[in-house]
N, C-alpha and C positions, 0 to 999 in steps of 0.2 A: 825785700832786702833791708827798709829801714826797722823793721818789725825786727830783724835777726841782729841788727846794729843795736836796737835800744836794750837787750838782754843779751848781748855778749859781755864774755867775762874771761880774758885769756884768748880764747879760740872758738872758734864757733864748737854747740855740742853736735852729736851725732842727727838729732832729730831740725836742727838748724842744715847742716849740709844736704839732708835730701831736701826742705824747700829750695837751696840753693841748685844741688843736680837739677830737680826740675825746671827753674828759670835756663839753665843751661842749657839744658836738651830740648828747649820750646821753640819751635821754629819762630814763636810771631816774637820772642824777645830780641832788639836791636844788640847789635856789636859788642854797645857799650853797657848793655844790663847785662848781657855772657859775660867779660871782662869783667866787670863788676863781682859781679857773683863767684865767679874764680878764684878770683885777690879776695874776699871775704872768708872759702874754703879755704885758702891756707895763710890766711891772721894765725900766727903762732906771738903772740904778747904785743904786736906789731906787726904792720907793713915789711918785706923785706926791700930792699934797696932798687932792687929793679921793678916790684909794684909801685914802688913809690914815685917813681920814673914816670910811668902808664899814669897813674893815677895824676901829677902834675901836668901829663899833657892833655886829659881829659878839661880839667881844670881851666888850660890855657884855650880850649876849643872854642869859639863862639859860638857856634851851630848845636852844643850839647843844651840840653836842657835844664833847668833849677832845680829838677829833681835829682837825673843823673851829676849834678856838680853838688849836690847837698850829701850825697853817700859817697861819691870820690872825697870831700872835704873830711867827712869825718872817719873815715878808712885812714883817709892819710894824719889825720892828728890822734888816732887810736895809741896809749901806751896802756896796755892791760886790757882797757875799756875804754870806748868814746868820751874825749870830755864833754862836760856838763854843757854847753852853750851849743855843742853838736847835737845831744840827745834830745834839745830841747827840738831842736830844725826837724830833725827826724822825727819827733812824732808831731809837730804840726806839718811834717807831709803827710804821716799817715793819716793823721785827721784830715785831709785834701782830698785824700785817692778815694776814686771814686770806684776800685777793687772790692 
């Protein structure tokens, strides 16, 4: 997912939503990487208002992890595109995962 945040542009493209489907339909993906992945499939220039909602209580969760609160963060401060200080989070996760 952070891989599909560092090169979106508007909306995710077509070859971005099926890595998304696939996180979706994977049973070993948790709640909050489905969720995730969903609110990504439909960024249209931004979050809508009720993502935004999910995405804040993600946020507020202690129990979620740096990774899942580093793509809820910049999900939710996307206008167009991630700002620059997100993109940077996201690919020093990618550079992390050991995917």
């Amino acid at each position: 997912m952070a891989s599909v945040l560092t090169e979106l542009n508007h909306f995710p493209s077509a070859e971005h939503k099926k890595s998304l489907a696939a996180i979706i339909e994977n049973t070993s993906s948790t709640d909050s990487e489905k969720l995730l992945a969903e609110i990504i499939t439909r960024i249209a220039h931004k979050a809508s208002a009720a993502d935004k909602e999910k995405l804040n209580k993600i946020l507020s969760d202690t129990s979620e992890t740096k990774a899942i609160k580093t793509i809820a963060k910049a999900i939710l401060n996307t206008v167009h595109k991630p700002q620059d200080e997100d993109i940077k989070a996201l690919k020093a996760l990618i550079g992390s995962s050991s995917d």
